[in-house]
MIPAGU-804168 format. One record per residue (C-alpha): chain; residue in one letter; x, y, z. Coordinates in nm, 4 decimals. Each point is the difference from the previous one (the first is absolute). Example, Ala and Ser with C-alpha at 12.3 -4.5 7.8 and 13.67 -1.06 7.14 Angstrom:
2
<A A <1.2300 -0.4500 0.7800>>
<A S <0.1370 0.3440 -0.0660>>
end
This chain:
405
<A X <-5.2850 5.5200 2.0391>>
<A X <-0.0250 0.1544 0.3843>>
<A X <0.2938 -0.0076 0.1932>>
<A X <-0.0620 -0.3001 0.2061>>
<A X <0.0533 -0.1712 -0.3860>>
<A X <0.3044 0.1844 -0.0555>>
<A X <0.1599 -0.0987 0.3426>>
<A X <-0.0814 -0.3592 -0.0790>>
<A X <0.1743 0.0392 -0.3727>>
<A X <0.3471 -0.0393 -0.1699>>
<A X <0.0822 0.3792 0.0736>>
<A X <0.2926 -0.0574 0.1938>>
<A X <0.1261 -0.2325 -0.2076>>
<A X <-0.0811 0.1853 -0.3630>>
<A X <0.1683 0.3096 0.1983>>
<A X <0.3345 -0.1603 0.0390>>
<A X <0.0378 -0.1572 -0.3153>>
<A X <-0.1034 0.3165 -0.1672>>
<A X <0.2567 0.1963 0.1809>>
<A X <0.2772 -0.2510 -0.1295>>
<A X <-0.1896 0.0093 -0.3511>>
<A X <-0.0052 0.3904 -0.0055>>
<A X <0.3233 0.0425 0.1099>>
<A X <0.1450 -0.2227 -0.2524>>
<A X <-0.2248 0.2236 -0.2598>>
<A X <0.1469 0.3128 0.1206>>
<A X <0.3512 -0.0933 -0.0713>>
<A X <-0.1053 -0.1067 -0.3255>>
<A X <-0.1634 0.3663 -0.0654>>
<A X <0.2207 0.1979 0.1754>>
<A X <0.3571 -0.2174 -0.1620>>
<A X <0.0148 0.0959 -0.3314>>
<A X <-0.0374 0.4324 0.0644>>
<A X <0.3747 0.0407 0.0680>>
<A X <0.0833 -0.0263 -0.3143>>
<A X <-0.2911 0.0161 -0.2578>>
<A X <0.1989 0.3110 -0.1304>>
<A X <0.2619 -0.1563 -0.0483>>
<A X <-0.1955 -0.2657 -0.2138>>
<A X <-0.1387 0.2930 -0.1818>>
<A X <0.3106 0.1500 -0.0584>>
<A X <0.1160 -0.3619 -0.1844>>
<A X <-0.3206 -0.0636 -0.2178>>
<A X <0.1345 0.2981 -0.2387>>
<A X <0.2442 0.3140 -0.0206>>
<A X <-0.1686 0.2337 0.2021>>
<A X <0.1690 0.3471 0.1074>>
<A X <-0.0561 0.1038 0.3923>>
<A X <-0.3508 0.1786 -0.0559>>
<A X <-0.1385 -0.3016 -0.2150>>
<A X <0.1056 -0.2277 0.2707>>
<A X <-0.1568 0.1727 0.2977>>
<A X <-0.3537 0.0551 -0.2523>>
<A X <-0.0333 -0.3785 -0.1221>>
<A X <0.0530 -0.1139 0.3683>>
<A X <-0.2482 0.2641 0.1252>>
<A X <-0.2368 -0.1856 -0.2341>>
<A X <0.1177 -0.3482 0.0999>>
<A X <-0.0668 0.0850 0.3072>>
<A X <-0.3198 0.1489 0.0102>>
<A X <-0.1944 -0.1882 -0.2752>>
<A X <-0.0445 -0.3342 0.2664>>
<A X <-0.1475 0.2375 0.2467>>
<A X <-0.2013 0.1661 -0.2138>>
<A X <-0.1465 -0.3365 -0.1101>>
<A X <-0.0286 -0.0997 0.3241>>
<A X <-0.2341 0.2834 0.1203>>
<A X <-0.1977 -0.0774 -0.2990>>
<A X <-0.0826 -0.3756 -0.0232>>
<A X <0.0149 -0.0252 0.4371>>
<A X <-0.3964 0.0876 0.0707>>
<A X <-0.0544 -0.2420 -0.2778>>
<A X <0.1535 -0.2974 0.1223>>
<A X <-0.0760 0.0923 0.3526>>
<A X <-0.3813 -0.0120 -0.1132>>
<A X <0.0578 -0.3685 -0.1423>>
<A X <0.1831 -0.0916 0.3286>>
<A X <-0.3195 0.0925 0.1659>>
<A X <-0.1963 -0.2497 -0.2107>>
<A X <0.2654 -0.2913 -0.0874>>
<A X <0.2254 0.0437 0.3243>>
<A X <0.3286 0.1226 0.1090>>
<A X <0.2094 -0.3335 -0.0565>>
<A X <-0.0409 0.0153 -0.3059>>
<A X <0.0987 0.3330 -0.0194>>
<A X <0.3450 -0.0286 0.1672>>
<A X <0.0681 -0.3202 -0.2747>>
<A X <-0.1134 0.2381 -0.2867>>
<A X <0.1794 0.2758 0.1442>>
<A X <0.3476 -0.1755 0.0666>>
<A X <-0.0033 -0.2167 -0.3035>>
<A X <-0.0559 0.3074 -0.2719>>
<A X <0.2625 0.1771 0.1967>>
<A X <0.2127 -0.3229 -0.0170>>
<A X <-0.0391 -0.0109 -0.3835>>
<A X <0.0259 0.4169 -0.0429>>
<A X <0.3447 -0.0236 0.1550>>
<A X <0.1305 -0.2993 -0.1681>>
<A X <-0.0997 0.2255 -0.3383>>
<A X <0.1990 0.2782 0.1068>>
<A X <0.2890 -0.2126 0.0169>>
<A X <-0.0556 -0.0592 -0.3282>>
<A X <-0.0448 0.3944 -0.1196>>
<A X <0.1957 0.0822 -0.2912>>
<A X <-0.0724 0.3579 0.0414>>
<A X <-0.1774 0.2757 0.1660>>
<A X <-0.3432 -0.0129 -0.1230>>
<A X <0.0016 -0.3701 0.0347>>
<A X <0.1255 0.0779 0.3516>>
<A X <-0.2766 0.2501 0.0908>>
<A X <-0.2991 -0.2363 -0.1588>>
<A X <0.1426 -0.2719 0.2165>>
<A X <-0.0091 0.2172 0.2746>>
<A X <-0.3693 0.0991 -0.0608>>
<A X <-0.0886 -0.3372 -0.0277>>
<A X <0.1287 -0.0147 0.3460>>
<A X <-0.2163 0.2536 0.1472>>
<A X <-0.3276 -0.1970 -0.1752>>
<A X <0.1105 -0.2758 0.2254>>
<A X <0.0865 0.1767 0.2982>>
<A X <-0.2126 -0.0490 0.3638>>
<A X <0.1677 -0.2612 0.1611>>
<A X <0.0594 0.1971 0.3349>>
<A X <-0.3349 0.1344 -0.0159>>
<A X <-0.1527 -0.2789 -0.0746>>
<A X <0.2080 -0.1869 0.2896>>
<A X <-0.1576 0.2903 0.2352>>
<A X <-0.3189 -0.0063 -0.1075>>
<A X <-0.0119 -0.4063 0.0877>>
<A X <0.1158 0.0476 0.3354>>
<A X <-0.1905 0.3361 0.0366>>
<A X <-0.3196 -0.2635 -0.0816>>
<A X <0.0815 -0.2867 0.2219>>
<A X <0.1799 0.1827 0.2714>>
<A X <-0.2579 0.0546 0.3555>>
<A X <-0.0797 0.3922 0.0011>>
<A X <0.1726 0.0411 0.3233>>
<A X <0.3452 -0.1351 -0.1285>>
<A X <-0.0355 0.2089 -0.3616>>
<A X <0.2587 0.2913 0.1160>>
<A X <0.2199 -0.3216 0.1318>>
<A X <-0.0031 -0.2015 -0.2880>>
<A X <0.0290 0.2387 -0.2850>>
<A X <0.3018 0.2005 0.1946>>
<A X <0.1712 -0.3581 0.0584>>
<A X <-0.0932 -0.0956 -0.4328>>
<A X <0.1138 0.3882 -0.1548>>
<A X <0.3441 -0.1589 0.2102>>
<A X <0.0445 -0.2231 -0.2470>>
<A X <-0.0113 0.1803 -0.3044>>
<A X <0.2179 0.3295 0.1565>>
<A X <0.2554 -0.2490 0.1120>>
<A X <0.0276 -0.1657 -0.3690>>
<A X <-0.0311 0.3856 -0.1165>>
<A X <0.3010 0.0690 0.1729>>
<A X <0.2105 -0.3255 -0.0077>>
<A X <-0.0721 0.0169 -0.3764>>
<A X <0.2220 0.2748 -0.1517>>
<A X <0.2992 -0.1541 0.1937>>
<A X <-0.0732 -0.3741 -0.1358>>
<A X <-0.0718 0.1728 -0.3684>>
<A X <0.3489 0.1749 0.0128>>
<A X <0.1721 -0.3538 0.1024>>
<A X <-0.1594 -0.1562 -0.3084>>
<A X <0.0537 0.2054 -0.2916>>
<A X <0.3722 0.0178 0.1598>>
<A X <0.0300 -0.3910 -0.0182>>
<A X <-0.2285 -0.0761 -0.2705>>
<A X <-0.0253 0.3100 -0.2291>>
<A X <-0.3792 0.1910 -0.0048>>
<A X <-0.1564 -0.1759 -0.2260>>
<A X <0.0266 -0.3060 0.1833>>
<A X <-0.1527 0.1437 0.3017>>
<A X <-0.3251 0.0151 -0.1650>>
<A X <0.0402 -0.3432 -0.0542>>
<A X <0.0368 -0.0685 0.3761>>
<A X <-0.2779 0.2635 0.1086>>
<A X <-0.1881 -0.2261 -0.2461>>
<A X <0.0331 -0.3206 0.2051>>
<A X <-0.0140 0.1894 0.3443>>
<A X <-0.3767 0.1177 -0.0799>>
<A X <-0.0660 -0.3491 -0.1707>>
<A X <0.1249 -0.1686 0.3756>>
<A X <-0.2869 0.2559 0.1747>>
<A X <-0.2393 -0.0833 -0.2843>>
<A X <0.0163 -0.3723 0.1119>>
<A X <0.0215 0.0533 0.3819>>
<A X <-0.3384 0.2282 -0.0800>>
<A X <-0.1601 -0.2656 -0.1768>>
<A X <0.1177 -0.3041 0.2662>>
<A X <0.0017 0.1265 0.3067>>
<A X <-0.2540 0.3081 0.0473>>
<A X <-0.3458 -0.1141 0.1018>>
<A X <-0.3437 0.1693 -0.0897>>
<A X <-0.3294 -0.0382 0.0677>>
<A X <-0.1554 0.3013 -0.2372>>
<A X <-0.3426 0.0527 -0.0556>>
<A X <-0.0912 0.1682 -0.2560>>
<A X <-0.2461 0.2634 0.0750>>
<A X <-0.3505 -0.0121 -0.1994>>
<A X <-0.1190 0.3430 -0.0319>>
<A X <-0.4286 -0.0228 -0.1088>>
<A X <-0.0882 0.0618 -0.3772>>
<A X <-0.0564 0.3781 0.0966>>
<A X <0.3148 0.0337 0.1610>>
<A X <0.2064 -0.1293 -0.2959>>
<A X <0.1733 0.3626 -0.0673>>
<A X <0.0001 0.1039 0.3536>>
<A X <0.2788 0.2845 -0.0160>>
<A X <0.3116 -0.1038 0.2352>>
<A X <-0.0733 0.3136 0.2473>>
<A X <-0.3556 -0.0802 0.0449>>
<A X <0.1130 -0.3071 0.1998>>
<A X <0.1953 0.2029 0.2258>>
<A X <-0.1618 0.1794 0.3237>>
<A X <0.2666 0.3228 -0.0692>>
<A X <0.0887 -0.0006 -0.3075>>
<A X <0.1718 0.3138 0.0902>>
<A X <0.2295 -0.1489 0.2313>>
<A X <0.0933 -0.2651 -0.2751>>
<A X <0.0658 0.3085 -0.2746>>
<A X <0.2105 0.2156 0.2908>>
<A X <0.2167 -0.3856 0.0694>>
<A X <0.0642 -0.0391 -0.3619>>
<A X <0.0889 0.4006 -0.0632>>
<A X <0.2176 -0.1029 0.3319>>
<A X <0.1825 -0.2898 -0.1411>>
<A X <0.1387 0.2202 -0.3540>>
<A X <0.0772 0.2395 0.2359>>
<A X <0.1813 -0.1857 0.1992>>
<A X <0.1917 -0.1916 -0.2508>>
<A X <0.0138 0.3039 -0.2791>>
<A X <0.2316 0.1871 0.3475>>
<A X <0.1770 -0.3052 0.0053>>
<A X <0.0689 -0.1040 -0.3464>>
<A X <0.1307 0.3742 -0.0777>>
<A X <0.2874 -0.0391 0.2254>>
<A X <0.1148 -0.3267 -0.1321>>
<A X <0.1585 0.1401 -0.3703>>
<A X <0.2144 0.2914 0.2011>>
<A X <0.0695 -0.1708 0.3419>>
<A X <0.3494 -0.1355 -0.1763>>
<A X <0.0919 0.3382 -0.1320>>
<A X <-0.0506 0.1446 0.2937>>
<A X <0.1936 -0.2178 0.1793>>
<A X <0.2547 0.0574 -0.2402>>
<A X <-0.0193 0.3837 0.0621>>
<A X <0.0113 -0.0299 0.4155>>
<A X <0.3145 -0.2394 -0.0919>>
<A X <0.1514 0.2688 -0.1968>>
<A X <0.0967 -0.2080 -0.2960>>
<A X <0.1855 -0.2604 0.1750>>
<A X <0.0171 -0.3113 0.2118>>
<A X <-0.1753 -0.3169 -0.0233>>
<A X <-0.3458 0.2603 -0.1758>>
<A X <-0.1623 -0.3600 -0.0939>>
<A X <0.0506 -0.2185 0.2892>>
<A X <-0.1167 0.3098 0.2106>>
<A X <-0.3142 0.0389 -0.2361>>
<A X <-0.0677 -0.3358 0.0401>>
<A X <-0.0204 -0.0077 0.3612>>
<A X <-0.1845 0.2998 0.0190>>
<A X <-0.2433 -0.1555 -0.2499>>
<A X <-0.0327 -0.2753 0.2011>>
<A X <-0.0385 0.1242 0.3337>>
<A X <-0.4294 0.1230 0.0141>>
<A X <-0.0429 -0.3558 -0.1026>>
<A X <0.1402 -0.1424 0.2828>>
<A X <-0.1568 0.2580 0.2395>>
<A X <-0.3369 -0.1224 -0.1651>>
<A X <0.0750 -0.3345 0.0843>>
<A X <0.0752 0.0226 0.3599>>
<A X <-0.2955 0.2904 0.0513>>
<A X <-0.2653 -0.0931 -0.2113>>
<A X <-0.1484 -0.3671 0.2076>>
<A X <0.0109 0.1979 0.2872>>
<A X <-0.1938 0.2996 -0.1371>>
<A X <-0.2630 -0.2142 -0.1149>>
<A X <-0.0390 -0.1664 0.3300>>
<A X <-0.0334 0.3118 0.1963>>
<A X <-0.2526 0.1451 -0.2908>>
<A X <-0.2111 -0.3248 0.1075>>
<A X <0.0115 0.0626 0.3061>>
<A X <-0.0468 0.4213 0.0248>>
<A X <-0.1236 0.1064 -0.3504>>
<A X <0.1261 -0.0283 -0.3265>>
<A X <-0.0894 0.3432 -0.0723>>
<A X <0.2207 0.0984 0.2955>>
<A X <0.3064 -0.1670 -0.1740>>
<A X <-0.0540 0.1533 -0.3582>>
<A X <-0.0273 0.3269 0.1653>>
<A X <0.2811 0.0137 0.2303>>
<A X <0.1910 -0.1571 -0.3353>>
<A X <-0.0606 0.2899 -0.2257>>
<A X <0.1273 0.2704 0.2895>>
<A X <0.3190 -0.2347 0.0089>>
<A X <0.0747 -0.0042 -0.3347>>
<A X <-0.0639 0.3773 -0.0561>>
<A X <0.2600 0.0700 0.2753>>
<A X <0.2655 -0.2800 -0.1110>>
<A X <-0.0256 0.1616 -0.3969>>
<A X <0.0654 0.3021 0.0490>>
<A X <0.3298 0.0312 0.1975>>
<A X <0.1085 -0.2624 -0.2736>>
<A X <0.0490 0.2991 -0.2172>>
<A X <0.2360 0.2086 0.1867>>
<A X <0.1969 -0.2588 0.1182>>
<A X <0.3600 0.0272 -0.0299>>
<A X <0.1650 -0.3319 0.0595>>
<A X <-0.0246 -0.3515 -0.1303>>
<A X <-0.0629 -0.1459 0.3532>>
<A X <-0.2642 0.2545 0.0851>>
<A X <-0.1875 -0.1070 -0.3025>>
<A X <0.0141 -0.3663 0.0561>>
<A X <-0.1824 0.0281 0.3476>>
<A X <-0.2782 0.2239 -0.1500>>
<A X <-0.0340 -0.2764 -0.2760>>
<A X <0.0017 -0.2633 0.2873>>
<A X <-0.3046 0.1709 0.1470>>
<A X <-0.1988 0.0549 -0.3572>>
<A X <-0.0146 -0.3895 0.0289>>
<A X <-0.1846 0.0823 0.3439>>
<A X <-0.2517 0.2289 -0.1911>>
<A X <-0.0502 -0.2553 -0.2211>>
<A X <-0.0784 -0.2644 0.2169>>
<A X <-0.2677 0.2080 0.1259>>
<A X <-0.1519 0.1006 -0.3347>>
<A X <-0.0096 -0.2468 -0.2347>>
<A X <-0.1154 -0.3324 0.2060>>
<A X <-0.2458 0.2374 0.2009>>
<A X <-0.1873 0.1611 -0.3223>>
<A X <-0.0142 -0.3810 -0.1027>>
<A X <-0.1400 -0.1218 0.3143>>
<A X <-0.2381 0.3075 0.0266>>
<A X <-0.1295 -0.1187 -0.3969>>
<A X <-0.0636 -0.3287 0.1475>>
<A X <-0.1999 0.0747 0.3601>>
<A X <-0.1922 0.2585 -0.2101>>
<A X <-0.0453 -0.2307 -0.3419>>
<A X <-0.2559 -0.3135 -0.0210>>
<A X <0.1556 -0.3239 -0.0709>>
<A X <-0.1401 -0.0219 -0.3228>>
<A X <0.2021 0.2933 -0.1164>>
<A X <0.3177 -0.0194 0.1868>>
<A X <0.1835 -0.1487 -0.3265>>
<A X <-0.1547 0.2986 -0.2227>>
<A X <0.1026 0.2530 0.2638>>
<A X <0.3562 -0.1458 0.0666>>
<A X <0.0409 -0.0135 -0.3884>>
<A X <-0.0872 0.3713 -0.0073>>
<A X <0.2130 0.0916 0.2437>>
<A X <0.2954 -0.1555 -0.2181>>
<A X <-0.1138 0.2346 -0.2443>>
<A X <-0.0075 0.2958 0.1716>>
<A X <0.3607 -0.1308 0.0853>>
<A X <0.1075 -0.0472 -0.2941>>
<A X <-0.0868 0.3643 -0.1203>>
<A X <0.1736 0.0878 0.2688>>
<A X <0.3454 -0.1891 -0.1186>>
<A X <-0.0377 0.1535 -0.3492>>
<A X <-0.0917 0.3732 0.1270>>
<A X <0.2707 -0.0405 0.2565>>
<A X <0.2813 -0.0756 -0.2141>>
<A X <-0.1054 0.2670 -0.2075>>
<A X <-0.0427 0.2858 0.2049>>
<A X <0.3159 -0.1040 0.2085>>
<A X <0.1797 0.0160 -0.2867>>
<A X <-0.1018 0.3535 -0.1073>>
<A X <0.0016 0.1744 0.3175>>
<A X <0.3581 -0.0705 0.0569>>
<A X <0.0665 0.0932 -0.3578>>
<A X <-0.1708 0.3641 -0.0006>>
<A X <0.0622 0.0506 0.3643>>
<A X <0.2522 -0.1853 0.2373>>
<A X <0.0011 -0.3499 0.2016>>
<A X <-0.1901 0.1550 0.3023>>
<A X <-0.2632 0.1075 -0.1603>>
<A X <-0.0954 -0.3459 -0.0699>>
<A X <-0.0165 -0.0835 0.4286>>
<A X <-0.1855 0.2965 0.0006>>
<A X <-0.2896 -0.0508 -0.2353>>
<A X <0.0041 -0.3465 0.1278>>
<A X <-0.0653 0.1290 0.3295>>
<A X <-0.2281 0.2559 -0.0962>>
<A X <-0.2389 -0.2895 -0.1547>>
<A X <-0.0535 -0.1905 0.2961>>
<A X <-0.0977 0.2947 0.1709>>
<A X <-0.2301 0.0710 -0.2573>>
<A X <-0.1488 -0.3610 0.0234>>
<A X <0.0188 0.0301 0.4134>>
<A X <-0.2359 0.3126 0.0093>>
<A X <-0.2122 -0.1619 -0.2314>>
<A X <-0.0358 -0.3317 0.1849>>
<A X <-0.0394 0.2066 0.3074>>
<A X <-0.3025 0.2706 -0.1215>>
<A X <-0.1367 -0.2570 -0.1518>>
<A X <-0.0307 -0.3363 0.1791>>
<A X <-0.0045 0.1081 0.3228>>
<A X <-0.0603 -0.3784 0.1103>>
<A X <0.3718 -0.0513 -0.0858>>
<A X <0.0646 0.1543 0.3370>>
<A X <-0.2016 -0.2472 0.1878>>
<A X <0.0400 -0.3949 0.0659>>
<A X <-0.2428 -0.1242 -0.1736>>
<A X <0.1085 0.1570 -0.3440>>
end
């Protein structure tokens, strides 16, 4: 399909529908991580340390998962469609969650949670559709206005997940995430429109290698190294960012309505920044944006580290959401200008991987850098990272810096 077909299609349409439909999702995802601790902590009599290992496992065995099965359904997107892909996607995740309601202890808990990750893709999946339908020249556009969506439900979720289990007790949140991603598998299945082809690769062609379809493969490899970069530097600050609000608070004061807010506040940053990033990407380069992005977020991560007040740290975290905005929707819409339609699924679904990892590593090393070291040296080695991953974007695809990356 050239882009003449694409302007002519349901792209528009599919794109705001998807936004509602992945926004929706992401409060579904995002809801229930206040307080799967706390469920922990009432499936059994833990002590403090067993607590803190079982949801370390809880949390990391649906990302795990995830970066495992991803290339695999992304490859059978590729060859059945993406519609189908958001209804798999959305209902497994529907019926995961209404099973972890039901947990009646850990193990349970952390095979339901698996099972979750085997169904996971919906966002992806929901980018790679409008990544495929979407005219080239709109790509930065579109996927900046769709990764919207999902951010905003990302960060709206924790506060509607808190109001539930206060009203109706945790278990019965899973209940209600249940329907929620039920409501988005419908919508998915009524409303979203696709015309997929499925691509018929010659007899000789049959186990084509996914790189060999690529013109730079490299490029593709350096993106996806980009993306668990990306979201490994992110992901590590997420387990300490409360404590260290706590510690800039000195122990008292409102430490979780402040930790909330400051949790909140890249997300809305994203929101506002990252339409208009993709836009100008269109426009003057995509490679421009994810370059100036990386310099950003290297100089907004480290001063987060020596910061001294509560305020001070807020406004840093309000510009990480600007960093992000340039990172994440860009390396997406540089996969898709430099990806052939009949493996932008595949791709899309391997970048969730690589995300995933990221998640899981993140957590992790978050967690043990603080622990050996101190909360700072978690900005720092967040900020080191990126500048890792900016001189190697910038040595080695030098057509980043132009327009026409």
């Amino acid at each position: 399909m050239d882009d003449a077909q694409r302007e002519k299609g349901p792209w528009r349409r599919n794109l705001y529908i998807l936004w509602g439909c992945t926004f929706v999702a992401g409060i579904a995802f995002s809801e229930i991580m206040p307080f799967m601790s706390l469920y922990v902590s009432q499936l059994g009599h833990f002590n403090k340390e067993q607590v803190s290992f079982y949801s370390g496992l809880v949390y990391a065995a649906t990302f795990l998962v995830t970066a495992i099965v991803s290339p695999i359904w992304g490859n059978l997107a590729d060859k059945k469609g993406r519609k189908i892909m958001l209804i798999r996607a959305s209902l497994g995740t529907a019926v995961a969650m209404f099973l972890m309601g039901l947990a009646t202890n850990v193990w349970s808990l952390i095979a339901f949670r698996a099972l979750q990750g085997l169904f996971a893709g919906f966002i992806s999946n929901a980018q790679a559709l409008v990544a495929s339908q979407t005219p080239r020249k709109y790509a930065g556009r579109a996927l900046g206005t769709l990764v919207t969506g999902s951010t905003s439900g990302m960060l709206m979720g924790p506060i509607v997940g808190g109001f539930l289990a206060q009203v109706f007790s945790i278990r019965n949140t899973f209940f209600i995430t249940a329907v929620l991603l039920l409501i988005t598998c419908i919508l998915s299945a009524v409303l979203v429109q696709e015309y997929f082809v499925p691509v018929e690769h010659p007899k000789g062609e049959k186990h084509q290698s996914l790189l060999s379809q690529f013109d730079n493969p490299k490029l593709i490899i350096i993106l996806l190294c980009s993306t668990l970069i990306v979201q490994l530097g992110n992901a590590s600050i997420s387990p300490i960012i409360s404590l260290y609000v706590r510690e800039l608070m000195h122990y008292r004061g409102p430490i979780t309505v402040v930790a909330g807010i400051i949790a909140a506040l890249p997300g809305i940053s994203n929101i506002l920044m990252a339409p208009r990033l993709g836009r100008y990407g269109d426009h003057h380069g995509s490679g421009k944006v994810l370059i100036a992005g990386y310099l950003f977020a290297v100089l907004v991560y480290i001063p987060q580290g020596f910061v001294t007040s509560v305020v001070a740290l807020g406004a840093l975290r309000f510009l990480v959401g600007v960093s992000d905005g340039a990172l994440f929707p860009t390396i997406q819409t540089l996969l898709t200008k430099n990806s052939p339609v009949s493996a932008t699924s595949a791709i899309f679904s391997w970048n969730q991987s690589f995300q995933a990892l990221g998640n899981m590593f993140g957590a992790f090393l978050g967690g043990a850098l603080a622990g050996i070291f101190d909360y700072n040296v978690v900005f720092i080695s967040t900020a080191a990272m990126l500048l890792l991953n900016f001189v190697i974007l910038w040595f080695t695809e030098p057509s980043l810096r132009g327009k026409k990356a």
